[in-house]
C-alpha positions in Angstrom: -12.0 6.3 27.3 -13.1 3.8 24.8 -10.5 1.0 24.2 -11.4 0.4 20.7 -12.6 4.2 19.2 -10.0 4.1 16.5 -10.2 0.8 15.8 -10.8 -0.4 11.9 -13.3 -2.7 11.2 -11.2 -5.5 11.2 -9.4 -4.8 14.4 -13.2 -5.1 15.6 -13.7 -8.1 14.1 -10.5 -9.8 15.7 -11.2 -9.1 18.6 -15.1 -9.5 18.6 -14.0 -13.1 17.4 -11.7 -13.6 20.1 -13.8 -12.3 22.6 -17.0 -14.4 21.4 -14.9 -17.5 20.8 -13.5 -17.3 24.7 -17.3 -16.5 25.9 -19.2 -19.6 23.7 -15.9 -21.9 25.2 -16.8 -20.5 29.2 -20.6 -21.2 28.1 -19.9 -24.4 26.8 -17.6 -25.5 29.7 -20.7 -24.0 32.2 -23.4 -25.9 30.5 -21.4 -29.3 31.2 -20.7 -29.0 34.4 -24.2 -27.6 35.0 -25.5 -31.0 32.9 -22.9 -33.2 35.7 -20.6 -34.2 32.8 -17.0 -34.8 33.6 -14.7 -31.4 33.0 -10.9 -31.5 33.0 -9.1 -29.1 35.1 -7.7 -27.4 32.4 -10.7 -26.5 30.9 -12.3 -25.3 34.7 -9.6 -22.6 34.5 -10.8 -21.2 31.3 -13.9 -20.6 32.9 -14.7 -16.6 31.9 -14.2 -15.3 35.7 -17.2 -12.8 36.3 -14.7 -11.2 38.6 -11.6 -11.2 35.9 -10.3 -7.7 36.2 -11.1 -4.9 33.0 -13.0 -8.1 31.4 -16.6 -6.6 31.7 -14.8 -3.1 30.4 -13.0 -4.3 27.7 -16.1 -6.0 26.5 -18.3 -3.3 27.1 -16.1 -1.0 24.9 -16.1 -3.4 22.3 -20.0 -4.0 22.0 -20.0 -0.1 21.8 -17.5 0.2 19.2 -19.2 -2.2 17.0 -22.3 -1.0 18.0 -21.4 2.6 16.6 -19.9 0.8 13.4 -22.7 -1.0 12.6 -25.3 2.0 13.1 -24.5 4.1 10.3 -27.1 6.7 10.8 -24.8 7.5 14.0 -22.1 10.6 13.8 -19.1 8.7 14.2 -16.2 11.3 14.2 -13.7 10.5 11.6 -15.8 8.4 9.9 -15.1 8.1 6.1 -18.8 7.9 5.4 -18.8 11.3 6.9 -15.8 12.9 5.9 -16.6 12.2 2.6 -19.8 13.9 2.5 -17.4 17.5 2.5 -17.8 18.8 -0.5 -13.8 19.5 -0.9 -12.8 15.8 0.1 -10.7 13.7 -1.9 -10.3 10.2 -1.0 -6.7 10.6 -0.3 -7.6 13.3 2.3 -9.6 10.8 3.9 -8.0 8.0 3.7 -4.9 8.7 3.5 -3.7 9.5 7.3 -5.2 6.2 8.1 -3.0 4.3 5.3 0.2 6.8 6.3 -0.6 5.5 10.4 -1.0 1.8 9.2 
């Protein structure tokens, strides 16, 4: 199961923002200590763990999710793109259990 299938758009972009801005910091941390610069202790421990349990999941799903966002020609169930290509859709039948969840 995808963690982020229902996500909006901006859920996606939280957390693709989070999740870049914790992967550029490990990168940037890596590349220092790979260049023999000096490298406090607390930023070692933010070092992105390539063992760090769910991580690679979590980000997999994400990519995914945007992926399928982002490729529009791409059946994505519950789409509003798509649901409102029936001919007896209204926007608030499409939009309207999302605003009624939120």
């Amino acid at each position: 199961m995808n963690h982020y299938a229902n996500s909006t758009h901006a859920e996606l972009r939280g957390e693709a923002l989070a999740k870049a801005g914790a992967l550029r910091f490990s990168a940037d941390v890596q590349e220092l200590i790979a260049e023999g610069k000096y490298v406090t202790r607390e930023q070692r421990t933010l070092i992105r763990s390539p063992s760090a349990y769910g991580a690679d999941r979590m980000l997999a799903d994400l990519l995914e999710a945007l992926a399928a966002q982002v490729h529009h020609g791409q059946h994505i169930p519950g789409d509003a793109e798509q649901l409102l290509q029936d001919p007896a859709a209204t926007l608030l039948s499409v939009f309207g259990p999302k605003l009624a969840e939120q």
